[in-house]
C-alpha positions as CSV (number, residue, x, y, z in Angstrom):
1,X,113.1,106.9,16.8
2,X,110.4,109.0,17.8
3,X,110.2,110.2,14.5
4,X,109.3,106.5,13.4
5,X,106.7,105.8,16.5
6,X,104.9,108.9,15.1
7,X,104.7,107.4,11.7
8,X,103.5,104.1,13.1
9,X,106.4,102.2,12.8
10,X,106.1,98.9,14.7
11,X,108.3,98.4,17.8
12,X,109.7,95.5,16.8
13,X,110.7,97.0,12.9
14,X,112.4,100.4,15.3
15,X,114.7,97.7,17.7
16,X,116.1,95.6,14.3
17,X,116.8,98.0,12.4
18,X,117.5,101.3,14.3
19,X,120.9,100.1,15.7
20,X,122.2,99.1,12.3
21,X,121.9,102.7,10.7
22,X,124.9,104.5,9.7
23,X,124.6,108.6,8.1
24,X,126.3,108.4,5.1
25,X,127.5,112.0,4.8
26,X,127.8,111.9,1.1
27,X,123.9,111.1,0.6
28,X,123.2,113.6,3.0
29,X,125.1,116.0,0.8
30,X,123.6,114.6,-2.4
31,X,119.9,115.3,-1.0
32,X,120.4,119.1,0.4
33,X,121.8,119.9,-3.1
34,X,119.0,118.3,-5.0
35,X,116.3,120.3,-2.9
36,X,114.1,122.9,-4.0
37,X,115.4,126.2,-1.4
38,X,112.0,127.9,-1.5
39,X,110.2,125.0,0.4
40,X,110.3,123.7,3.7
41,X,111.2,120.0,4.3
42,X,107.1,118.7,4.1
43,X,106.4,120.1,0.6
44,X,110.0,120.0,-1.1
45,X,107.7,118.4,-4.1
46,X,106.3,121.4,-6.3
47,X,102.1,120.9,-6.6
48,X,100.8,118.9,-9.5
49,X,97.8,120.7,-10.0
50,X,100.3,123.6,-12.4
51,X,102.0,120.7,-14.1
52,X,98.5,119.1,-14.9
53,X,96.9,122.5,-16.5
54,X,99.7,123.2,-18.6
55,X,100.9,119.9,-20.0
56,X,98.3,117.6,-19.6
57,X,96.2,119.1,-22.5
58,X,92.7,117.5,-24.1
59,X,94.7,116.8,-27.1
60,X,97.2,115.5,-25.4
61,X,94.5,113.0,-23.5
62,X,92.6,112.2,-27.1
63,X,95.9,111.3,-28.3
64,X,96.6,109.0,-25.8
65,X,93.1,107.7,-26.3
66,X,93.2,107.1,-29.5
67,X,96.7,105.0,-29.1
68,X,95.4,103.0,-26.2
69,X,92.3,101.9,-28.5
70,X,94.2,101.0,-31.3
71,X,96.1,98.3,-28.8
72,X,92.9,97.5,-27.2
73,X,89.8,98.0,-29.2
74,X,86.4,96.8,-27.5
């Protein structure tokens, strides 16, 4: 609960729904496995910035240009 004060959780949200929580082992084991193991648990997504250099090209975004005006022209 704490966890959810710190993250500005109303009071009121915490006391109705808190109690009713369950672990469901099987999603717990779903998510570990599905987790990068270099990465701690705040930055278990990899940085965009290396995905955006190398597949977000110019051509790529005249392309998509081009496509978008053909559907909207001005």
């Amino acid at each position: 609960m704490q966890r959810a004060r710190s993250e500005r959780i109303s009071e009121q949200t915490i006391r109705s729904n808190i109690p009713a929580l369950r672990l469901n082992e099987r999603a717990m084991q779903l998510d570990r496995a599905q987790r990068p193991t270099s990465r701690g648990p705040r930055t278990s997504f990899p940085p965009l910035a290396p995905y955006l250099r190398d597949h977000v090209t110019p051509s790529l975004i005249s392309r998509g240009q081009a496509r978008y005006s053909s559907h909207w022209p001005a």
